[in-house]
C-alpha positions in Angstrom: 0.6 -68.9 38.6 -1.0 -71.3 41.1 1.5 -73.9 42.9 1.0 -77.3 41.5 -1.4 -79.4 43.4 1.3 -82.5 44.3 -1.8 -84.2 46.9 -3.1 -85.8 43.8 -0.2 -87.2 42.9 0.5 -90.9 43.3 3.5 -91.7 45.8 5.3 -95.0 45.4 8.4 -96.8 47.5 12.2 -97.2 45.3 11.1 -101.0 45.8 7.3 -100.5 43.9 8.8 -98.3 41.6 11.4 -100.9 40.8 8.4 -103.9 40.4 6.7 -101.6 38.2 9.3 -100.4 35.9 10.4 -104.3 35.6 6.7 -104.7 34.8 7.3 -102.1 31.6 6.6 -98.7 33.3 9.2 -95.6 32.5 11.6 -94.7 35.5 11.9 -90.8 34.7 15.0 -89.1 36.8 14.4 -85.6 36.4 17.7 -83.9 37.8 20.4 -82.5 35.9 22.8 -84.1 34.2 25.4 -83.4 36.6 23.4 -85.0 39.2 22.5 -87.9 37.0 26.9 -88.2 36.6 27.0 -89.2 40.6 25.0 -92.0 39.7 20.9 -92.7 39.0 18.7 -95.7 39.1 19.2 -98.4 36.7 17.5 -98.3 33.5 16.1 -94.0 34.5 15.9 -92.2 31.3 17.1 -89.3 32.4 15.5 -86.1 31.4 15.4 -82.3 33.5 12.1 -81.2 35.2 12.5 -78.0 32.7 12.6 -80.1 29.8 9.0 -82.1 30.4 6.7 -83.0 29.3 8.3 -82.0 25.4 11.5 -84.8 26.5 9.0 -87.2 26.4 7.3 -86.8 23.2 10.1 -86.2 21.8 10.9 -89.9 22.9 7.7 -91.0 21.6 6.8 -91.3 25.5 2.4 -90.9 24.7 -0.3 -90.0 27.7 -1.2 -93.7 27.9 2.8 -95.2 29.0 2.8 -95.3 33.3 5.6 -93.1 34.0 7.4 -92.9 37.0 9.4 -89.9 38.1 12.7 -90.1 40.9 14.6 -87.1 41.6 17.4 -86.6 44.6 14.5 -87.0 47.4 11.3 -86.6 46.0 10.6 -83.1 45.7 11.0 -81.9 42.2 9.4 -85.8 41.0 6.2 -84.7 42.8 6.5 -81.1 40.9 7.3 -82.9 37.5 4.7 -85.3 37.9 2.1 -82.9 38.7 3.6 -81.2 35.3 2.3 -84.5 33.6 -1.0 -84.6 35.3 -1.4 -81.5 33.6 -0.2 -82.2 30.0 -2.4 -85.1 30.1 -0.4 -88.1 31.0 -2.8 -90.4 32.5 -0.5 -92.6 34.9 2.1 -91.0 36.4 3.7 -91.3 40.3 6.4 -90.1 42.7 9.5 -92.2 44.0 9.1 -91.0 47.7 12.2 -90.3 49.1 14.1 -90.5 45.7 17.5 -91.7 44.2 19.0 -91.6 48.2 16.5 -93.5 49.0 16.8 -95.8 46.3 20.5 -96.4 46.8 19.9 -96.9 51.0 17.9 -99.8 49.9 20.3 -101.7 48.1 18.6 -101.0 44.7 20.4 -101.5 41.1 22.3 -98.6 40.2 24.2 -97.2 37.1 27.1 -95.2 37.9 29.7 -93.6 35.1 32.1 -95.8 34.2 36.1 -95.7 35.1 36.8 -93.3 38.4 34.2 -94.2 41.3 36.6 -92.6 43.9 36.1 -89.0 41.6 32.7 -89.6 41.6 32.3 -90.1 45.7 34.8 -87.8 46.7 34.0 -84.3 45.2 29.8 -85.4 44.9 29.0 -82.2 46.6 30.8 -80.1 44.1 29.3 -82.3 41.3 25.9 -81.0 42.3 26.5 -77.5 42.5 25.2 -76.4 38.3 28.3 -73.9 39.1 30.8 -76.9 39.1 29.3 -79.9 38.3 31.5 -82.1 35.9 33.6 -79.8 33.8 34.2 -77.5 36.4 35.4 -80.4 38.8 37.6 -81.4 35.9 39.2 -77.8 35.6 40.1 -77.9 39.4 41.6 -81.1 38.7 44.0 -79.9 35.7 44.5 -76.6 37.5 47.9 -75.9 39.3 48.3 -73.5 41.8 51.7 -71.9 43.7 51.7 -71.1 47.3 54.7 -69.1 49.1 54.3 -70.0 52.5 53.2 -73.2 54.5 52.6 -71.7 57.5 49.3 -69.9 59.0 47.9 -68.8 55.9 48.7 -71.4 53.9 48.1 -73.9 56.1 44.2 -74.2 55.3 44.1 -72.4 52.0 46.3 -75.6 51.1 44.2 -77.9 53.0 40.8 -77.0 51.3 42.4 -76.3 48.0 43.4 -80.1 47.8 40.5 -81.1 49.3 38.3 -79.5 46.7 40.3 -81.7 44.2 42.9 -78.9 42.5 45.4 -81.1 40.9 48.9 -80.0 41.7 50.1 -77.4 44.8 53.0 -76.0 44.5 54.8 -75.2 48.1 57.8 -73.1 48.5 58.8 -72.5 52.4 62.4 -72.9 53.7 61.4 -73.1 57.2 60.6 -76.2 59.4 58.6 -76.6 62.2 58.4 -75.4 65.4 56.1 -76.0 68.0 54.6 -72.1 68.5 53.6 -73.4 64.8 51.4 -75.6 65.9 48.5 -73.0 68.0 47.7 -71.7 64.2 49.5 -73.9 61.4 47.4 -76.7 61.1 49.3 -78.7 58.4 51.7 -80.0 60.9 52.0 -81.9 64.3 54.0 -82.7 67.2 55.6 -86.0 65.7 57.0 -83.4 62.9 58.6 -80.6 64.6 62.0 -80.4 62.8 60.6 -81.8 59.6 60.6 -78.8 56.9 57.5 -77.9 56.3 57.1 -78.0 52.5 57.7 -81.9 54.0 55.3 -81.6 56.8 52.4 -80.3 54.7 53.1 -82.7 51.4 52.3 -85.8 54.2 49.5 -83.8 55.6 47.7 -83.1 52.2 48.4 -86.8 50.6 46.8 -88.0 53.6 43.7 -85.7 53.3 43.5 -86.3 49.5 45.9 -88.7 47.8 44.9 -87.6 44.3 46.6 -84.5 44.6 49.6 -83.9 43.5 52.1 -81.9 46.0 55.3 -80.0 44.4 57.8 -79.0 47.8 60.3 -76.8 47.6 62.3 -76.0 51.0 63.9 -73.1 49.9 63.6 -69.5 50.2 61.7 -67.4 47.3 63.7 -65.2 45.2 64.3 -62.8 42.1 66.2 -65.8 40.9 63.3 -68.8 41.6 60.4 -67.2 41.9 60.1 -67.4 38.4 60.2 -71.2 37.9 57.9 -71.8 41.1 54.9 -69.6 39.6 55.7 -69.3 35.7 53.5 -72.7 35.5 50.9 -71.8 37.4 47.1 -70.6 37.5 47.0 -69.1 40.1 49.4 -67.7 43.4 48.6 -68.0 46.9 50.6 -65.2 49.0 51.1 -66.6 52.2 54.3 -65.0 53.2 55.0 -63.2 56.5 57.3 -61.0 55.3 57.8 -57.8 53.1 60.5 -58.7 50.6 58.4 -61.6 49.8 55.3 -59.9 49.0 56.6 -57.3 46.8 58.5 -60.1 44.9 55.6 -62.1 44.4 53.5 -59.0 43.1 56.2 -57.7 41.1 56.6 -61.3 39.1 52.8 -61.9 38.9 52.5 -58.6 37.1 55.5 -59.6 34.6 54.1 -62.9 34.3 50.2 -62.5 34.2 49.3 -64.6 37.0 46.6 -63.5 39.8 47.9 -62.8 43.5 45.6 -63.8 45.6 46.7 -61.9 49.2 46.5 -62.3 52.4 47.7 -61.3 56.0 47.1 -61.3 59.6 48.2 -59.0 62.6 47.2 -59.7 66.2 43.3 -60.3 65.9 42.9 -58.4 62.2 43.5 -59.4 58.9 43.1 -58.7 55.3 42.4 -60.4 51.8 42.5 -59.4 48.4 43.2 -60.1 44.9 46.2 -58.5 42.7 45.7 -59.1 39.3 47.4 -56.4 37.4 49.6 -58.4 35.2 46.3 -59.5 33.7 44.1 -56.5 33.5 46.6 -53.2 33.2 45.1 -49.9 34.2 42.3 -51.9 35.4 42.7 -53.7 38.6 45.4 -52.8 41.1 48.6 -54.6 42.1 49.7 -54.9 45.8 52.2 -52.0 45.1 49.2 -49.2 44.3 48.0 -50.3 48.0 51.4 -50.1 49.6 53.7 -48.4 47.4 56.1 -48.4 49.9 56.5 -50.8 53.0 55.8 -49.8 56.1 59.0 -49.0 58.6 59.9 -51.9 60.3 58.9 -51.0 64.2 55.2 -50.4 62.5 54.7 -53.7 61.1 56.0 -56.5 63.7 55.7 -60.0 62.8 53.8 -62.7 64.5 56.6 -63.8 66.6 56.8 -60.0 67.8 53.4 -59.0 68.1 51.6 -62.2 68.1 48.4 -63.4 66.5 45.0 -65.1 67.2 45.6 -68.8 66.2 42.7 -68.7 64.3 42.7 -65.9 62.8 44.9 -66.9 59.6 42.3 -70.0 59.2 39.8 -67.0 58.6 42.0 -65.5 55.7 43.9 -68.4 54.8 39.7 -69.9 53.8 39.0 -66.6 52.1 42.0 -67.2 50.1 41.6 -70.4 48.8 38.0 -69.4 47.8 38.9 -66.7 45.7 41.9 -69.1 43.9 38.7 -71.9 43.4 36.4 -68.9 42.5 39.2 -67.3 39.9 40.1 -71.4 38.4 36.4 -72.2 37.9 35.8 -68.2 36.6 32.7 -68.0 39.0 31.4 -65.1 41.6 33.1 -61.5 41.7 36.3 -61.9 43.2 38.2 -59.3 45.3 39.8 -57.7 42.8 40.3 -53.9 43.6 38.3 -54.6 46.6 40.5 -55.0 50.2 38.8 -57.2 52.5 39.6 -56.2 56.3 38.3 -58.7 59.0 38.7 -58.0 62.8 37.6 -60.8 64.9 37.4 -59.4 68.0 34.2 -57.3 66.6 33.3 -60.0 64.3 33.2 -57.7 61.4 34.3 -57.8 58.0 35.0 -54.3 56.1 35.6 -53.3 52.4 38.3 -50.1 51.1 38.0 -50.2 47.0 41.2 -50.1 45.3 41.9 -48.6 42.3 44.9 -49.2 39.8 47.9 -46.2 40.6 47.9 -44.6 36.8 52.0 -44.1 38.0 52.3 -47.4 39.2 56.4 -48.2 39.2 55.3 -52.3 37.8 51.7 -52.3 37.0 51.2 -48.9 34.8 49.3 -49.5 31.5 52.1 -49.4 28.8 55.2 -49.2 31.2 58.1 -51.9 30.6 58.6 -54.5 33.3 61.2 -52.3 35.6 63.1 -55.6 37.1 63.6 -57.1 40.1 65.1 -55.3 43.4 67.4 -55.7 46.1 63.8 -56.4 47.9 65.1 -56.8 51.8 67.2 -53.4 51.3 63.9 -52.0 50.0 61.8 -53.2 52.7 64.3 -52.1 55.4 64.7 -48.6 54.0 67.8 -49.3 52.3 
């Protein structure tokens, strides 16, 4: 098929285009609707490239009527245009440069009515076909839980409330130290001391007021960790301990929720998603990868063995894209896939995991066992 032959095509300036739409030709937006909800020229009757030239007779829009099409900055208007040429429309012309165009010249606009901060802030996601509107508005009702404010979930938590997710629930009982501040990015210098479910609520309001931040200063538990994750979406697994993580995968089995792992160790780290509780015999919980912890002396914490202080920004990011990706049901996430990053070779690597058929939580058909003693578990006990 030949590419349409746009040279022919007349191109006009947002201010001609404006005298001659006043003058009683059609101003044609051709982008998508969730484009056209970010705001469009005033008056643009908006219909998709795909849909033309059929949109406009079934508008009544004839050959004869000067029509003038505006898209984001003038590309697909020239294509659509060309469209027209060929369909027989007799006048028909490009707004060079488009709707940014028209709105850097001070031009009338129509914008949805009610939230114009909604509308500006999350603009890029409102583009993407992938989000646009009602996936922005899924974010926004969505409510996640993350144990750990810390390195991990330190930017998972910062891009999760910037890309607009309504409510963030933080449960840490530490507070903050200053070798916190070489990789946990929530918190400053004016708030050592301050806990840091504290520390990162101020953080995150300041970054994006809108969302709402739930802190909890306490210690997870087989006795809490029920009420901080039964009412959410999706968990974030920041924790840098044992006991912790087989805790959170135990109760997101029980409970259904999606685990959404992560961990660092000196300059590697690793990323997956548990989500068992949902899909038995299926995909695998964090117990068919480590059915048993590792002894102590072979898995030091960061205080012991250190870590590259960026390094949990790495996974902490990968995390809070697969918890946007599993909200907004989009993309394959890593579920019974292990992500392994080592940043001193700049390589990422993937181990498939498959569900344990004699899995001790997860097993298709096997009764919830309860919860451990998990520090005696994790210590050999």
């Amino acid at each position: 098929m030949p590419e349409p032959d746009v040279e022919r095509i007349e191109r006009i300036e947002p201010e001609e285009a404006l005298r001659r739409q006043q003058a009683g030709a059609l101003l044609v937006d051709v982008r998508e609707p969730h484009e056209l909800a970010l705001g469009h020229a005033r008056a643009a009757l908006g219909i998709p490239m795909a849909s033309l030239p059929s949109g406009l007779a079934e508008r009544d829009v004839g050959p004869t009527r000067p029509v003038l099409l505006i898209c984001q900055v003038g590309g697909r208007s020239l294509k659509a245009a060309e469209r027209l040429r060929e369909a027989g429309y007799l006048h028909v012309a490009s707004v060079e440069g488009g709707t940014e165009r028209w709105i850097a010249q001070g031009l009338p606009v129509e914008r949805p009515e009610g939230d114009h901060d909604y509308f500006e802030r999350y603009s890029r996601h409102l583009r993407l076909p992938e989000i646009g509107e009602a996936g922005q508005q899924r974010l926004r009702s969505a409510r996640i839980a993350m144990v750990g404010a810390g390195g991990l979930g330190s930017p998972a938590a910062y891009y999760l409330a910037a890309a607009g997710v309504g409510t963030l629930v933080l449960a840490d009982d530490d507070v903050v130290d200053r070798s916190n501040l070489q990789r946990q990015i929530l918190h400053t210098e004016a708030r050592i001391g301050m806990a840091k479910v504290e520390s990162a609520r101020v953080a995150l309001s300041a970054l994006n007021p809108r969302v709402r931040v739930e802190a909890f200063p306490e210690r997870i538990t087989a006795d809490n960790v029920e009420a901080l994750i039964g009412e959410s979406d999706v968990v974030i697994d920041g924790a840098d301990n044992f006991p912790a993580r087989y805790l959170l995968n135990d109760a997101c089995v029980k409970l259904g929720k999606p685990l959404v792992y992560g961990a660092v160790h000196r300059f590697e780290g690793q990323a997956s998603v548990f989500d068992a509780g949902r899909h038995r015999g299926v995909a695998p919980c964090y117990r068919c990868l480590f059915p048993e912890p590792p002894a102590p002396e072979d898995a030091p914490n960061c205080a012991e063995a250190g870590v590259l202080g960026v390094l949990p920004g790495v996974i902490g990011l990968l995390q809070a894209t697969e918890a946007i990706k599993l909200l907004l049901g989009i993309g394959e996430p890593l579920r019974g896939r292990l992500l392994h990053f080592d940043a001193l070779a700049m390589r990422f690597r993937e181990t498939r995991l498959a569900p344990d058929p004699d899995c001790v939580v997860c097993a298709p058909g096997r009764p919830f066992p309860g919860y451990i003693d998990y520090a005696s578990f994790c210590a050999g006990g």
